[in-house]
N, C-alpha and C positions, 0 to 999 in steps of 0.2 A: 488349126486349133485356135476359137476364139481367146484371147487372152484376156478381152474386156470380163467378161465371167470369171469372177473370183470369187471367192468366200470372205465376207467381210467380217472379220472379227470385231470384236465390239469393246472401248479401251474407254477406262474411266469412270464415272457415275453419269446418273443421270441427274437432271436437275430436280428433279421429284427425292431421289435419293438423300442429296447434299441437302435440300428444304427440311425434310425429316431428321437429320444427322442435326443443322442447326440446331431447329427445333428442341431436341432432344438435349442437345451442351445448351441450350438454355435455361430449361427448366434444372438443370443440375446446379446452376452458378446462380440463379436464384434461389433455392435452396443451400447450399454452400455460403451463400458471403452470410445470413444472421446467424448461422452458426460458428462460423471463425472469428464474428464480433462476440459473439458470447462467450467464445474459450477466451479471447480477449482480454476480458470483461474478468471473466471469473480468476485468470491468474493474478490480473491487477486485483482482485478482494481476496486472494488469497496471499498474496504480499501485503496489504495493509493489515490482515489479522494477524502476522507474521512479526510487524512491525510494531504493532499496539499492542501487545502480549510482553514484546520484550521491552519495551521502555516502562511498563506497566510495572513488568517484574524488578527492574530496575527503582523505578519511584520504592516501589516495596521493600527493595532490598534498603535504601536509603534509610528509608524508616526504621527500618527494625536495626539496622548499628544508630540510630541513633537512642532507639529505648534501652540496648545493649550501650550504651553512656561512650560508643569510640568515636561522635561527634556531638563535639559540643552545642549546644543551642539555648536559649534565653527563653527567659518566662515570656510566654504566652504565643510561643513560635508552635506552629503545627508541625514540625520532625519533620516537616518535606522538603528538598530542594528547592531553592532558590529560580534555581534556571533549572534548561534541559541540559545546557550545555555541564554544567556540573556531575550530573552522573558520565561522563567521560573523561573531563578532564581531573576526576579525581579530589576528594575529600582526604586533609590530615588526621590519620588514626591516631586519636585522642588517649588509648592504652597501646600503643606501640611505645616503645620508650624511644626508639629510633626514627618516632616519626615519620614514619611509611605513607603511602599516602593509602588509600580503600578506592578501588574504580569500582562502578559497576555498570557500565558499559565498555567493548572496546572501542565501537563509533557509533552512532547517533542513526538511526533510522532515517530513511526522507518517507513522507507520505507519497505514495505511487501513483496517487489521484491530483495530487499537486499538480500545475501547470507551467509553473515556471520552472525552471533548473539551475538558473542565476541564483536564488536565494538560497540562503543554509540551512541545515539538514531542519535544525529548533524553529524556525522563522516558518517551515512547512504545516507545522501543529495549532490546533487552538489548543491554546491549555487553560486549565479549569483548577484556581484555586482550591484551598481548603476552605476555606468560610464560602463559598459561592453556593448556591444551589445549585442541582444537580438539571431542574429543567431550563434555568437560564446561566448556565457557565459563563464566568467571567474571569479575567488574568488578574492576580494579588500577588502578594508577596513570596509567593511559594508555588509551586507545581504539585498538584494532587492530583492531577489527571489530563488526557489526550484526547483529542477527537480530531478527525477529519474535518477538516476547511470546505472539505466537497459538498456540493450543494445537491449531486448526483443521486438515486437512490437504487440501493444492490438489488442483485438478481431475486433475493429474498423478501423484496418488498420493504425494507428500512434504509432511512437514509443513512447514507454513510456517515454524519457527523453526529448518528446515534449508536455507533456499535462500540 
């Protein structure tokens, strides 16, 4: 009996095989990575809408105890905080007899588009007085509003330091 005659089984791919397999996991991870940059993307703008709603509501809140007279303020003052840091750390209620203090934040948002991390949560904001206009924001005496520092523009087509 010749024993050189066997039956060769056949073990592995072929290289045509493993070309096409490439191939194939190629076009999926280029497809794949601008989509994982976009959910990316889109959780960081769904944290900064997140973040400027609540400090928004917060400025708001300020104002209105202050037309409700439970912070005092001076002729010709716009009702609105000082700083950012002030809707956290708390205004004296003016009709508390016990002098309480009024929070209307528990902490401070950071903007999520920000680049540094070193800086504090308020230092991350442009804020936009109340005498300023609305198409060239400037910082005054008071905080009437937030915007993004980002120069970047969302998936919606507006930049971020106009939403």
């Amino acid at each position: 009996m010749n024993t050189t005659i066997a039956l060769r089984s056949q073990h592995g791919f072929t290289f045509i095989e493993l070309a096409i397999t490439l191939a194939i996991l190629g076009v999926l991870v280029l497809i794949a990575t601008p989509t994982a940059k976009m959910v990316v993307q889109r959780e960081k703008e769904v944290e900064l809408r997140r973040a400027l709603i609540q400090i928004r509501e917060g400025l708001d809140a300020y104002k209105r105890a202050v037309e409700q007279g439970r912070i005092p303020t001076k002729v010709g003052e716009s009702g609105f905080p000082p700083s950012l840091d002030d809707l956290v750390a708390g205004v004296v209620d003016a009709k508390n007899p016990s002098r309480q203090k009024i929070y209307f934040l528990r902490s401070l948002p950071r903007d999520p588009l920000y680049p540094d991390s070193q800086v504090t949560a308020a230092e991350t904001w442009g804020k936009r007085s109340y005498a300023s206009p609305p198409e060239d924001p400037t910082e005054g005496a008071d905080v009437f509003d937030v915007y993004s520092l980002s120069e970047r523009v969302g998936l919606n087509g507006i930049p971020y330091s106009k939403w």
